[in-house]
NUVO-14975 format. One record per residue (C-alpha): x, y, z; residue in three letters; residue number from 1. Coordinates in steps of 0.02 Angstrom, whole numbers, m for minus. Example, Ala and Ser with C-alpha at 12.3 -4.5 7.8 and 13.67 -1.06 7.14 Angstrom:
<pts>
{u->615 | v->m225 | w->390 | keba->ala | martor->1}
{u->684 | v->m53 | w->357 | keba->ser | martor->2}
</pts>
This chain:
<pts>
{u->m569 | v->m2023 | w->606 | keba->unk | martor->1}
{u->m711 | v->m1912 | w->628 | keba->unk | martor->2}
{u->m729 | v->m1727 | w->570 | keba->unk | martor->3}
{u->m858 | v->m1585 | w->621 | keba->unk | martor->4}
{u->m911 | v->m1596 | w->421 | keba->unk | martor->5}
{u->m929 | v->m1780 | w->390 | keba->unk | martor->6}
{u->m940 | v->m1710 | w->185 | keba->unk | martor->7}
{u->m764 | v->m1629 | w->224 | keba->unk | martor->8}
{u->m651 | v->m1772 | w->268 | keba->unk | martor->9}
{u->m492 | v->m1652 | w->199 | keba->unk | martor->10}
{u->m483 | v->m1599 | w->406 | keba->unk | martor->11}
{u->m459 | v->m1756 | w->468 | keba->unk | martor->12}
{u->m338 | v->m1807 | w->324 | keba->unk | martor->13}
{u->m248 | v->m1675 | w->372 | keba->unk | martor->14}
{u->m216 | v->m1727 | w->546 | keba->unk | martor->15}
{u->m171 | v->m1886 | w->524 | keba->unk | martor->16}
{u->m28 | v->m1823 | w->408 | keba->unk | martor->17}
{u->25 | v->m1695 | w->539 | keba->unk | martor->18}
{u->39 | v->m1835 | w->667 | keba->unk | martor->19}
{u->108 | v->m1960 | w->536 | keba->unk | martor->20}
{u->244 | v->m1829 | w->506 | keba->unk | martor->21}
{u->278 | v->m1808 | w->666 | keba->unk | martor->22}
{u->318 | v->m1993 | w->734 | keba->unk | martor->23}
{u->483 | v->m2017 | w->826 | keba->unk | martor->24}
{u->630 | v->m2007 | w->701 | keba->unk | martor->25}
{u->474 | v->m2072 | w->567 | keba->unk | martor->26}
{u->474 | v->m2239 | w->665 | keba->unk | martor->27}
{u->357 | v->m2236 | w->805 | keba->unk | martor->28}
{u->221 | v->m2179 | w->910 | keba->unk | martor->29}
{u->230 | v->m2030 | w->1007 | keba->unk | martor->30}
{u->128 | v->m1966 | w->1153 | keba->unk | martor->31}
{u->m17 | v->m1863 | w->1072 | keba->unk | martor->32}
{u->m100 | v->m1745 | w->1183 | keba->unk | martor->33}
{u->m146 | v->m1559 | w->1145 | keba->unk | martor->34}
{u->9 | v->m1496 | w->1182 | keba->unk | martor->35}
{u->97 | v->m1566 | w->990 | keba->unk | martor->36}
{u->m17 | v->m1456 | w->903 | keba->unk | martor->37}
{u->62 | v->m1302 | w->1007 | keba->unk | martor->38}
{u->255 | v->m1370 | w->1006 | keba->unk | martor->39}
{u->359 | v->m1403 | w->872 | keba->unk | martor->40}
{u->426 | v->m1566 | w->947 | keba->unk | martor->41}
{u->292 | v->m1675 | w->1038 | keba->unk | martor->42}
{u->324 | v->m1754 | w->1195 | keba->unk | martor->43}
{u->391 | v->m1936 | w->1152 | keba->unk | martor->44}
{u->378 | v->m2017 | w->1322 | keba->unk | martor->45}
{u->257 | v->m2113 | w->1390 | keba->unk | martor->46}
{u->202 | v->m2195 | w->1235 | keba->unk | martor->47}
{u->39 | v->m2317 | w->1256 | keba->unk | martor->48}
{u->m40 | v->m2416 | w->1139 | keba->unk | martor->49}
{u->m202 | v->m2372 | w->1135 | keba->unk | martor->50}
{u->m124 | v->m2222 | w->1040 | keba->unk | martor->51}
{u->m33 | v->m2339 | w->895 | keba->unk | martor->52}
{u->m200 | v->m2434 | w->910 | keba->unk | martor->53}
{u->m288 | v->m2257 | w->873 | keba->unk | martor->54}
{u->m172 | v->m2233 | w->735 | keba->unk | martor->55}
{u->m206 | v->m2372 | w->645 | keba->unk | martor->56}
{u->m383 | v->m2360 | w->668 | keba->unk | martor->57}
{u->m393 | v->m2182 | w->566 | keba->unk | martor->58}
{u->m270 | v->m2217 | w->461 | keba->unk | martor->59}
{u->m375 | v->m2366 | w->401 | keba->unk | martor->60}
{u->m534 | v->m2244 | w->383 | keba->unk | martor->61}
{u->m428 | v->m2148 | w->281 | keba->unk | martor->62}
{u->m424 | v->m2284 | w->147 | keba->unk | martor->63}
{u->m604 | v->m2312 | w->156 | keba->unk | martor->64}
{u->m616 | v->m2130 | w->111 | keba->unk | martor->65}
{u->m496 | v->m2085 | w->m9 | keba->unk | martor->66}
{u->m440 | v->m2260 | w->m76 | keba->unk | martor->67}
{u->m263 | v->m2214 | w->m71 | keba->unk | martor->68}
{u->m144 | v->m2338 | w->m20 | keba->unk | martor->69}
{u->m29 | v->m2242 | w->50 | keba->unk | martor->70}
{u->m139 | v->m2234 | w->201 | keba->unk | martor->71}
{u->m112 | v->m2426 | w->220 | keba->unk | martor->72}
{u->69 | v->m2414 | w->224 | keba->unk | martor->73}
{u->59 | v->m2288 | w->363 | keba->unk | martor->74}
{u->m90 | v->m2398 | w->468 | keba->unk | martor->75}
{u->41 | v->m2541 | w->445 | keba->unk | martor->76}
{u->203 | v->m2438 | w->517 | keba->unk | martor->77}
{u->90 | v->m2389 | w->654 | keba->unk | martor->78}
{u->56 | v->m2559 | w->698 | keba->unk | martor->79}
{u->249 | v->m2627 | w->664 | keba->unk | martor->80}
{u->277 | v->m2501 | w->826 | keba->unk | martor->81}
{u->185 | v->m2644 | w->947 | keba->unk | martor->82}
{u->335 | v->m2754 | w->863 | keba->unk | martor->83}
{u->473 | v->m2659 | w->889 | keba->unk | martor->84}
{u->471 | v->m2529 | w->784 | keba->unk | martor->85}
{u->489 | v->m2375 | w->895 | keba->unk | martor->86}
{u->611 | v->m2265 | w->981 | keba->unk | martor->87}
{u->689 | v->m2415 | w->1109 | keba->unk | martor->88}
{u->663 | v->m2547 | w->970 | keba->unk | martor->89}
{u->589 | v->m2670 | w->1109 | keba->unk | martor->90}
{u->434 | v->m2765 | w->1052 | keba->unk | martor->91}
{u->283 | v->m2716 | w->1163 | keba->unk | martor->92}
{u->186 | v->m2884 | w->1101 | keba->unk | martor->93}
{u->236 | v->m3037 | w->1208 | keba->unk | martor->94}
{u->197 | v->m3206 | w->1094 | keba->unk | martor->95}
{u->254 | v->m3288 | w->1250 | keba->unk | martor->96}
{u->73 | v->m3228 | w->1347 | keba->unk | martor->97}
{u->m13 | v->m3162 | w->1204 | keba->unk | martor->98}
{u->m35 | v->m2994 | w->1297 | keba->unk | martor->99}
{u->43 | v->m2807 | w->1239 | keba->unk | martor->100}
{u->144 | v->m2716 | w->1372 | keba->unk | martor->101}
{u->61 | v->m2571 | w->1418 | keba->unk | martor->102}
{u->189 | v->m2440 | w->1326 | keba->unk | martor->103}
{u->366 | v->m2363 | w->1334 | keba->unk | martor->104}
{u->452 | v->m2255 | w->1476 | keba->unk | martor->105}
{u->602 | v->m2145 | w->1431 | keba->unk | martor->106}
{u->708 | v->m2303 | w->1458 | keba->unk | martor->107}
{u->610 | v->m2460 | w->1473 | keba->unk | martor->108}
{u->453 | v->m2558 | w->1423 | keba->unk | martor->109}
{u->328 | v->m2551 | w->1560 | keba->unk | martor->110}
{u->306 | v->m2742 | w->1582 | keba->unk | martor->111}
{u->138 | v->m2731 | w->1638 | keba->unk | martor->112}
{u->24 | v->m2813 | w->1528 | keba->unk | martor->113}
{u->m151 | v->m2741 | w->1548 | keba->unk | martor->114}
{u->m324 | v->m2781 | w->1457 | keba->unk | martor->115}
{u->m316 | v->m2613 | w->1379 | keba->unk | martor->116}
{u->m164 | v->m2631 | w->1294 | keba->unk | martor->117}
{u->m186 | v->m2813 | w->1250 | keba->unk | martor->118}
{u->m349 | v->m2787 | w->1171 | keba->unk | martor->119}
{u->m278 | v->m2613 | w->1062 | keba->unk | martor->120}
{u->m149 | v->m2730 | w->997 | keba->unk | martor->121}
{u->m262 | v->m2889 | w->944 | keba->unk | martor->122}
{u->m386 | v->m2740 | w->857 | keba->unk | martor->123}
{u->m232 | v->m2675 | w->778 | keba->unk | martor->124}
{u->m207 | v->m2841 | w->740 | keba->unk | martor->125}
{u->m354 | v->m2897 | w->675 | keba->unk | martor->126}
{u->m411 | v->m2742 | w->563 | keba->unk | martor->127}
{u->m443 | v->m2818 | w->393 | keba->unk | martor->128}
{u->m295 | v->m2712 | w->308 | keba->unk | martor->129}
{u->m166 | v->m2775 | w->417 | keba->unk | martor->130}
{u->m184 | v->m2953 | w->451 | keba->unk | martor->131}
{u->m142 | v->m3019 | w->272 | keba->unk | martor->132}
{u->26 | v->m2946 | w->276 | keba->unk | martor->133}
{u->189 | v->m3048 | w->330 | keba->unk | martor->134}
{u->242 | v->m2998 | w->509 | keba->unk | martor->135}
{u->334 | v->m3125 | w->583 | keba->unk | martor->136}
{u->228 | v->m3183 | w->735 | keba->unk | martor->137}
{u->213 | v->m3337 | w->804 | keba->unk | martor->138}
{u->59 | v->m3385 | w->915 | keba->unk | martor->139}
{u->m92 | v->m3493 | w->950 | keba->unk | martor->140}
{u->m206 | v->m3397 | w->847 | keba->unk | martor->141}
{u->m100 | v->m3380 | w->696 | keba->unk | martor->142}
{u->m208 | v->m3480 | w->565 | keba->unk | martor->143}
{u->m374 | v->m3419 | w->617 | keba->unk | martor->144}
{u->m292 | v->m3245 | w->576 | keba->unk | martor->145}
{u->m305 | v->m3303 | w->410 | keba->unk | martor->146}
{u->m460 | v->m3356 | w->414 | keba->unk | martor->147}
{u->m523 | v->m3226 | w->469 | keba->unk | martor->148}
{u->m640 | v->m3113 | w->394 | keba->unk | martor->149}
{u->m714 | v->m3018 | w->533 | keba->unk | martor->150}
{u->m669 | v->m2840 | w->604 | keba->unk | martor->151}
{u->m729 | v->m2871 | w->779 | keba->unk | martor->152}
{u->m667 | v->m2967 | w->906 | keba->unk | martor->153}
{u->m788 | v->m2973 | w->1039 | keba->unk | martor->154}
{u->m971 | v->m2939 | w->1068 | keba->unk | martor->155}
{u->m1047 | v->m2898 | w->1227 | keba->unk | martor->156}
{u->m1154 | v->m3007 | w->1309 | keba->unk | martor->157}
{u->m1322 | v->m2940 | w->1304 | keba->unk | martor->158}
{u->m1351 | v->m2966 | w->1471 | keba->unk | martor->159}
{u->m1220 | v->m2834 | w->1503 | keba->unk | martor->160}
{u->m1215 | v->m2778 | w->1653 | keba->unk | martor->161}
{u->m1199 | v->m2950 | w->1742 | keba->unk | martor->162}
{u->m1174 | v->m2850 | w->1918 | keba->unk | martor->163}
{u->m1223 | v->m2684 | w->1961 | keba->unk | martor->164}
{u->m1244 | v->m2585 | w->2132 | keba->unk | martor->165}
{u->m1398 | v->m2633 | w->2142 | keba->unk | martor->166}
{u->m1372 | v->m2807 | w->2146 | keba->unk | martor->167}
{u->m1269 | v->m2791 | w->2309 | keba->unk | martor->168}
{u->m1321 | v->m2844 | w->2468 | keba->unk | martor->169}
{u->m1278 | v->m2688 | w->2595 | keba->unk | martor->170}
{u->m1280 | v->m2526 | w->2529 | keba->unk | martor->171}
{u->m1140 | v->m2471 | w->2406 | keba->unk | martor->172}
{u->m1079 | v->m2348 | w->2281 | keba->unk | martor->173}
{u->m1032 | v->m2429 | w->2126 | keba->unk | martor->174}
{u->m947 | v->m2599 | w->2060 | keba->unk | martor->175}
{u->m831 | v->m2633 | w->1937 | keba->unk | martor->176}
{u->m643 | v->m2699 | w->1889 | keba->unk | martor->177}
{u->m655 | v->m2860 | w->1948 | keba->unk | martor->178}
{u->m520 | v->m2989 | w->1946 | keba->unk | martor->179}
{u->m582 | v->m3166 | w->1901 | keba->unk | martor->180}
{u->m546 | v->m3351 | w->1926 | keba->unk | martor->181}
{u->m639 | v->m3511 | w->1931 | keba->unk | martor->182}
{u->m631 | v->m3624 | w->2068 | keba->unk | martor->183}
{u->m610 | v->m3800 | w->2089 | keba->unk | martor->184}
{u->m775 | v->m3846 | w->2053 | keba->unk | martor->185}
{u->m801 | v->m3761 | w->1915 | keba->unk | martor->186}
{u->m891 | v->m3594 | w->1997 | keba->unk | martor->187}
{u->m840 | v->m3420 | w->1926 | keba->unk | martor->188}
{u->m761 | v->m3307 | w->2052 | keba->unk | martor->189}
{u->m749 | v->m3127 | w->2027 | keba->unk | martor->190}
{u->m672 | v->m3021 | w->2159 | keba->unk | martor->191}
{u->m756 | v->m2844 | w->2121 | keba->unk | martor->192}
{u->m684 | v->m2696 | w->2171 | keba->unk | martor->193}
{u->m832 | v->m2622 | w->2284 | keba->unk | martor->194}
{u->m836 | v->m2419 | w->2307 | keba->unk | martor->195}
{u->m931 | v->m2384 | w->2443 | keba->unk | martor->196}
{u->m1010 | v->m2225 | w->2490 | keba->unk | martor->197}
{u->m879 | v->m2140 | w->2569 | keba->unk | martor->198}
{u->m778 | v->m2153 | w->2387 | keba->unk | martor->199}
{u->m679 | v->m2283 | w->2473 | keba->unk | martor->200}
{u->m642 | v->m2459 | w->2394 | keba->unk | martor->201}
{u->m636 | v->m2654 | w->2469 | keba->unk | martor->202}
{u->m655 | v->m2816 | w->2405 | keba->unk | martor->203}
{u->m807 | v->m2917 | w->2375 | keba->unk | martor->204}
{u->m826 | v->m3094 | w->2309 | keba->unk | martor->205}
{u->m983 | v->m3143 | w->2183 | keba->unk | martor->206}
{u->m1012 | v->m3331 | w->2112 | keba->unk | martor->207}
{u->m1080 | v->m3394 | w->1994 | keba->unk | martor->208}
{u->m1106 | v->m3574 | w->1929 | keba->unk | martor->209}
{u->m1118 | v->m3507 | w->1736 | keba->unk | martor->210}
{u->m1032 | v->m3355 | w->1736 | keba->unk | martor->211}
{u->m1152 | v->m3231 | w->1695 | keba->unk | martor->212}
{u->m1288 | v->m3249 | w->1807 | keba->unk | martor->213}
{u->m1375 | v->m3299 | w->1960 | keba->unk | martor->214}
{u->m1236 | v->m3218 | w->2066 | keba->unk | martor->215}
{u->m1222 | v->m3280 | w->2239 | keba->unk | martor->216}
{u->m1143 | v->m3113 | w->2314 | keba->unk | martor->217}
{u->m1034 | v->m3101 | w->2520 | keba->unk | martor->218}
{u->m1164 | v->m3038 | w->2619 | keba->unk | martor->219}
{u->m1011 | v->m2941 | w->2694 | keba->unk | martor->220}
{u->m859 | v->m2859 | w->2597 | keba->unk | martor->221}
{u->m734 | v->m2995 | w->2593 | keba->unk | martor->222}
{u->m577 | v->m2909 | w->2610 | keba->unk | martor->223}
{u->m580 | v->m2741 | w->2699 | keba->unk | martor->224}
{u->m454 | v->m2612 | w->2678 | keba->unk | martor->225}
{u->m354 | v->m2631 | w->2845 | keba->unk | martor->226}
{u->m249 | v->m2464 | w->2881 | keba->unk | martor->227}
{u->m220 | v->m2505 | w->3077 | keba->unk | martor->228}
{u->m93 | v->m2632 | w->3035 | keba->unk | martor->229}
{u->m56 | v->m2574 | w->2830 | keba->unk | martor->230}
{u->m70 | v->m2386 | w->2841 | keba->unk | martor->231}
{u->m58 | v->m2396 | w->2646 | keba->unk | martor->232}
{u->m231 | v->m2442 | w->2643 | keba->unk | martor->233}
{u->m299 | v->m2283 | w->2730 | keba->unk | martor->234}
{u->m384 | v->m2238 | w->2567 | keba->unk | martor->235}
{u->m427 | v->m2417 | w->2515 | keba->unk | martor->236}
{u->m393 | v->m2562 | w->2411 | keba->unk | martor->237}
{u->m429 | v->m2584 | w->2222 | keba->unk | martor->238}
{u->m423 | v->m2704 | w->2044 | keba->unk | martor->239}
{u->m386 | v->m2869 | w->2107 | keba->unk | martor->240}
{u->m321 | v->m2981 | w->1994 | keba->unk | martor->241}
{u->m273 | v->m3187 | w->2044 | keba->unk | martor->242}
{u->m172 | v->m3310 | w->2018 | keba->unk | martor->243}
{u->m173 | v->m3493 | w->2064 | keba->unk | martor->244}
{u->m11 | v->m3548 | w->2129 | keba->unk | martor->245}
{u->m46 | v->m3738 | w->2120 | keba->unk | martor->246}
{u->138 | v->m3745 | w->2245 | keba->unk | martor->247}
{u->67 | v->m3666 | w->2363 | keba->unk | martor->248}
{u->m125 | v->m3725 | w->2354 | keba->unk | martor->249}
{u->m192 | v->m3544 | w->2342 | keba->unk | martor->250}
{u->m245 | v->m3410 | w->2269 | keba->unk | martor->251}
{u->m98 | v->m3261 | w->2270 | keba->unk | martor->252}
{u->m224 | v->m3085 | w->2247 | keba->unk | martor->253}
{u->m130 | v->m2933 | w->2195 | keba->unk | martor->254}
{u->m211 | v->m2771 | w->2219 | keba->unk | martor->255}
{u->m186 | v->m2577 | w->2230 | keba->unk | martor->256}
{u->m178 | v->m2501 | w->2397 | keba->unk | martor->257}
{u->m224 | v->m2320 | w->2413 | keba->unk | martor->258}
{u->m147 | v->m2205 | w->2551 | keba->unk | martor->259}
{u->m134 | v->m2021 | w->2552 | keba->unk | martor->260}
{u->47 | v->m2008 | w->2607 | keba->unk | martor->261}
{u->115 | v->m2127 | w->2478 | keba->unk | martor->262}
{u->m39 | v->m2144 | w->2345 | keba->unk | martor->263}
{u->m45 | v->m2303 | w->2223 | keba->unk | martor->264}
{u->59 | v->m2462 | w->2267 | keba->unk | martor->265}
{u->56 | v->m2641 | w->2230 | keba->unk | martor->266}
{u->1 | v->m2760 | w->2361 | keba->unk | martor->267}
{u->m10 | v->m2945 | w->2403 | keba->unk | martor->268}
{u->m144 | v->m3055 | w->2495 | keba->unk | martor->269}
{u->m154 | v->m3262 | w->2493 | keba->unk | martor->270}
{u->m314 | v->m3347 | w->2508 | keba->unk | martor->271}
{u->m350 | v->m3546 | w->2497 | keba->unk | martor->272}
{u->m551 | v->m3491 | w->2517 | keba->unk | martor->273}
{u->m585 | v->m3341 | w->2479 | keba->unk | martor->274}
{u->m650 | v->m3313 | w->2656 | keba->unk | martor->275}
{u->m473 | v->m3314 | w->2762 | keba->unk | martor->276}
{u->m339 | v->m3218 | w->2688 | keba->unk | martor->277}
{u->m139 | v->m3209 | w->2743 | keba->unk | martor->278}
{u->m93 | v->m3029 | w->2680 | keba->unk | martor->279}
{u->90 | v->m2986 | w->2639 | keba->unk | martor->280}
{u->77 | v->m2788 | w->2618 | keba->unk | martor->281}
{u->164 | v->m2706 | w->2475 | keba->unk | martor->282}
{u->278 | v->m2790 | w->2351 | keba->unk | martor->283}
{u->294 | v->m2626 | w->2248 | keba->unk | martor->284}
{u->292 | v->m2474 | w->2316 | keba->unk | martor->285}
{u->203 | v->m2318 | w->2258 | keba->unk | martor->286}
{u->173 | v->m2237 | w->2126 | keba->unk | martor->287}
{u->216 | v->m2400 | w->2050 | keba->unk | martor->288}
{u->85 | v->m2498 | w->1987 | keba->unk | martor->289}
{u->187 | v->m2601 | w->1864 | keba->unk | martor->290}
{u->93 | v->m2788 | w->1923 | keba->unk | martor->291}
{u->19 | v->m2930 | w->1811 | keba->unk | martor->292}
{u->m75 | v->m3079 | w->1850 | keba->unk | martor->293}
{u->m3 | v->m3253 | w->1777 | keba->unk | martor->294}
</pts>
C-alpha cells in the first residue's frame, strides 16, 4: 500500500476498505480495475491471483501502520480465497502439484497453473501474518512453514541476467520466457523464446553444465516458426515449456503459436535431441491458452 503522502496513510486505508467492502457476496476476490471505482458493482469475472495476492499484501501493510488487527483478519480472508473461499467455492491451490491455478472464469477454474500465480500464492502464503494460522493444507513444505521466519522466498541470482540479446549468436531482438529441463547428463536446457527483429518469435536452445553460466548457445534458431505447413505459426511461436515423457523417450514441448487469423493457440512438438523435432500442430485452439507442463 503506497500513498502520494507517505505521512497520510488515511488514503490508502481507505481503499483497501472500499475494496474489502466490495468482495463478492463478502467472500472473495473480485476483478479490480479502474472501472469499480466508477460502478457500483465491480466486474467479478476473471478473478486472478495476483489480485488476492495484492490484497493480502496491503492489507498486511495496513497492520504495520495502524496496528489494528482487524486488518489481519481481512489479509487472512483474502488469502482463504486461493482455498476456496470465493464465488465458485473451488480451491485455486493444487497440494497435489504445489502450483495455484491461474484464477476463476464465470464458470470454471482455469486449470492452468502458471509461475505467476503459483508464486502470488506461496507469498500469500508465506507473509509472516498468515502462516501461523490453521488452514488445513497438506504438502511437502508444511513444517518448514513453521519454521519459518523469513518474508522472502527467493533472491535473485546476482548474476541476473544469465542470457541476454547480446549473448546470442546471429542478430536478434530480445530473449526471454524460457522453458527449462535438464538432460540426461546432467546439462541445463533452456529453450528461450527468441524475438527477432521483425517482432517475430522462434525457438532457441542454450546449455549449460551449471545452470547459470558459460552458455553454449544453437548457432541457428532451433525450432523455426513453420507457417507453409502450420499456417498458425504465421506470426510465430512462443513460451515453451517441457516435459519428459519417460514412455515415449522424449521430450513433449508445448508452445504458443501466433497467427493473425486465429491469434493465440496451444501447440505440440516432440523432440528426443533437441535438434530433430516431430511437430503435432495445435492441441488447443485459439484464444485458448489454458496448457501446463508436468
Amino acid at each position: 500500500m503506497r500513498t502520494p503522502h507517505r505521512s497520510h496513510p488515511e488514503s490508502g486505508l481507505n481503499r483497501i476498505a472500499f475494496v474489502g467492502n466490495y468482495l463478492p457476496r463478502q467472500c472473495g476476490i473480485a476483478t479490480f480495475t479502474t472501472d469499480l471505482c466508477k460502478s457500483v458493482a465491480p466486474r467479478r469475472f476473471d478473478q486472478q491471483p495476483i489480485e488476492a495476492a495484492a490484497t493480502v499484501s496491503a492489507c498486511l501493510e495496513a497492520v504495520r501502520l495502524t496496528l489494528d488487527i482487524r486488518w489481519q483478519r481481512e489479509a487472512r480472508r483474502a488469502f482463504e480465497w486461493f482455498l476456496g473461499r470465493n464465488d465458485l467455492a473451488v480451491p485455486l491451490y493444487d497440494p497435489a502439484t504445489g502450483g495455484c491455478r491461474d484464477g476463476l472464469h464465470a464458470n470454471r477454474a482455469n486449470e492452468n497453473q502458471g509461475a505467476e500465480s503459483t508464486l502470488a500464492f506461496l507469498n500469500s502464503r508465506f507473509s509472516r501474518c498468515i502462516w501461523p494460522t490453521t488452514f488445513s493444507i497438506q504438502w511437502p513444505m508444511a513444517k518448514s512453514i513453521k519454521l519459518n521466519r523469513h518474508t522472502e522466498l527467493f533472491y535473485r541470482h546476482t548474476d541476473n541476467p544469465i542470457l541476454t540479446a547480446a549473448d546470442w549468436p546471429y542478430p536478434i531482438h530480445s530473449v526471454f520466457n524460457a522453458g527449462a529441463t535438464m538432460l540426461s547428463d546432467g546439462t541445463t536446457l533452456l529453450l528461450c523464446r527468441v524475438e527477432d527483429r521483425r517482432g517475430h518469435s522462434h525457438l532457441c536452445a542454450a546449455r549449460s553444465r551449471t545452470g547459470v553460466g558459460d552458455w553454449v548457445i544453437d548457432e541457428v534458431p532451433t525450432l523455426l516458426p513453420d507457417p507453409a505447413r502450420y499456417p498458425e505459426e504465421v506470426w510465430g511461436i512462443e513460451d515453451p515449456r517441457i516435459t519428459h515423457v519417460p514412455e515415449l523417450r522424449q521430450y513433449v514441448i508445448a508452445y504458443t503459436s501466433f497467427s493473425p487469423g486465429g491469434g493465440a493457440g496451444v501447440s505440440l512438438a516432440l523432440t528426443e535431441d533437441f535438434c530433430r523435432f516431430e511437430r503435432i500442430g495445435v492441441v488447443m485452439p485459439p484464444h485458448d491458452k489454458d496448457a501446463a507442463d508436468g
